[in-house]
C-alpha positions in Angstrom: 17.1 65.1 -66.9 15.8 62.4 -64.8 15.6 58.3 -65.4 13.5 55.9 -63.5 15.3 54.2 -60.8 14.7 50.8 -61.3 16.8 49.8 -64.4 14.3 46.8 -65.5 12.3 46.6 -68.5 8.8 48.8 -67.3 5.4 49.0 -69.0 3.1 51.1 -67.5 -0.8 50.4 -69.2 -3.2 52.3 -68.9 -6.7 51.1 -70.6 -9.3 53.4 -71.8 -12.3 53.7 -74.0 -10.4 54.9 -76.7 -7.6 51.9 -76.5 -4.6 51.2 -74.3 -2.3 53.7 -73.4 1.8 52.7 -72.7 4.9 54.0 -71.7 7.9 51.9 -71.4 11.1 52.3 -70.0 14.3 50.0 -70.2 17.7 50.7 -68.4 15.6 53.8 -66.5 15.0 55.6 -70.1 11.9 56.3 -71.7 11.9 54.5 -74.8 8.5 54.1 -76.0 5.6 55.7 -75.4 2.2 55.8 -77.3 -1.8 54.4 -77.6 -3.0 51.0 -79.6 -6.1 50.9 -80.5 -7.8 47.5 -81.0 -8.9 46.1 -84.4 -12.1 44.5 -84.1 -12.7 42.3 -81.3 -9.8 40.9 -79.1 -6.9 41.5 -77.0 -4.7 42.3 -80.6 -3.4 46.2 -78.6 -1.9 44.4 -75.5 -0.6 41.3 -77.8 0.8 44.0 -79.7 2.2 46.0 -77.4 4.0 42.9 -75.1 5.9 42.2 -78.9 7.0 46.1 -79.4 8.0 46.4 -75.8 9.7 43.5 -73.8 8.9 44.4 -70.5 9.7 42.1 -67.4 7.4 44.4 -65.4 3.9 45.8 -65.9 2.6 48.5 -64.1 -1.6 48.7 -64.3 -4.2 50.6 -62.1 -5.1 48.1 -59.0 -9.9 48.8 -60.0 -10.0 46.5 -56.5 -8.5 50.2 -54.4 -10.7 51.9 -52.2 -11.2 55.1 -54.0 -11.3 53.1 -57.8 -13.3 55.1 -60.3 -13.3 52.5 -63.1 -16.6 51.0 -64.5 -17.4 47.0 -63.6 -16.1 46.8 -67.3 -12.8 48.7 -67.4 -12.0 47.0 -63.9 -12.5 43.3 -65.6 -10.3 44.6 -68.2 -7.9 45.3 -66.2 -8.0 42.2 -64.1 -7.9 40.4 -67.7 -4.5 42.3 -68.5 -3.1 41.2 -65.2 -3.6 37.4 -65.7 -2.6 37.4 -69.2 0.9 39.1 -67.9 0.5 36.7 -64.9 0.6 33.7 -67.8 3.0 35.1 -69.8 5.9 35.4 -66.7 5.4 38.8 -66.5 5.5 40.8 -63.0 2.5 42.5 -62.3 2.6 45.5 -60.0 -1.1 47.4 -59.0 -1.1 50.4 -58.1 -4.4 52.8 -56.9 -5.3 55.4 -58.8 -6.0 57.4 -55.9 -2.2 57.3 -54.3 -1.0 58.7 -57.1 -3.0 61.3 -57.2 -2.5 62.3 -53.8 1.1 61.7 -54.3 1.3 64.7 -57.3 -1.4 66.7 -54.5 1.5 66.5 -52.1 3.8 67.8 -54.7 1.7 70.8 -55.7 0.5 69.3 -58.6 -3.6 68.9 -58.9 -4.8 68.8 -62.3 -3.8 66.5 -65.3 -2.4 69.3 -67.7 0.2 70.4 -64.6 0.9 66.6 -64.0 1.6 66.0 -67.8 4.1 69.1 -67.7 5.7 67.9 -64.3 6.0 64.4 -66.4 7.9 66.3 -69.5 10.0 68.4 -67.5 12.0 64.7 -66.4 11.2 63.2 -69.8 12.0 65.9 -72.3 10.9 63.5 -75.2 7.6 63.7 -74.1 7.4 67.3 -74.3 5.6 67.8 -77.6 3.4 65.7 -76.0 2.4 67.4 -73.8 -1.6 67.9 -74.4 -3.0 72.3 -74.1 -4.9 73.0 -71.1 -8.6 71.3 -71.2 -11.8 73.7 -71.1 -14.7 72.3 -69.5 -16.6 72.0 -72.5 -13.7 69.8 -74.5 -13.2 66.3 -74.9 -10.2 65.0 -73.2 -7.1 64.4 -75.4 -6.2 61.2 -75.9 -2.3 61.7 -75.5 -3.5 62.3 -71.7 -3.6 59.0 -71.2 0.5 58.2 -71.9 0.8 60.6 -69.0 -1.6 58.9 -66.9 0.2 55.2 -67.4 3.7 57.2 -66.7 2.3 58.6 -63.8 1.4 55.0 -62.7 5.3 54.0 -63.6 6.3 56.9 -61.7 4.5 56.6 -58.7 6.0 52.9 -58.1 9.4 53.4 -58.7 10.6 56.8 -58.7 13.1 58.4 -60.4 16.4 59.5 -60.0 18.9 62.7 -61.4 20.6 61.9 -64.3 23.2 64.5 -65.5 23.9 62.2 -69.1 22.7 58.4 -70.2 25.7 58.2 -71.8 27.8 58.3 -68.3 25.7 55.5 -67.2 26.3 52.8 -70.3 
């Protein structure tokens, strides 16, 4: 079993058309993981998610990387989630979509499904989880996406061995 190294309260957020995807971790445990979708129009998912899970730090995609993906309007979105954080005290950390990918390609570890597994193996909670192998003609599952904003988490701070949470209270 693993645990994040940094022992702060972490929200990783990962936005996408179906609603925003979060993980969060406190004390280097996962405790909260999941997708909000919005109702109506709004920011109602992010308000929602800042009152479930009182992070100090938030994690998001950096759309302003070389190498970004995101539409024009997922990357405004995501600038919008940083200065809402920004305003609220919160600690924003960006991180490129593309380093963590190539950080998991250094590992071995190329396509989502593998990365999601990788992800459960440290975090056995997440193991049910953990979405079936895509075929080219499905539609993505949305569950990826709590892997994707771990991997985000991941990628910036790392984790650590971890033999019992209870040793470490």
């Amino acid at each position: 079993m693993r645990s994040l190294a940094d022992q702060r309260a972490i929200l990783g957020i990962d936005p996408t058309k179906r609603g925003l995807a979060f993980v969060f971790f406190e004390g280097g445990r996962l405790l909260d993981w999941g997708t909000r979708r919005p109702r109506g129009k709004g920011f109602g998912a992010f308000e929602a998610i800042l009152n479930l899970c009182p992070a100090d730090v938030i994690v998001l995609e950096d759309a302003t990387a070389l190498g970004c993906e995101r539409r024009p309007k997922m990357g405004r979105l995501l600038a919008l989630l940083a200065r809402t954080a920004e305003a609220k005290g919160l600690v924003v950390v960006k991180v490129s979509r593309f380093d963590v990918r190539r950080g998991w390609t250094l590992r071995g570890v190329t396509r989502k499904h593998a990365v999601a597994t990788a992800i459960a193996e440290d975090f056995p909670v997440l193991e049910p989880s953990v979405p079936r192998p895509r075929k080219s003609y499905m539609d993505e599952e949305a569950r990826v996406q709590v892997f994707d904003s771990a991997s985000l988490v991941l990628h910036v701070f790392g984790t650590v061995a971890s033999d019992s949470f209870a040793a470490r209270a």
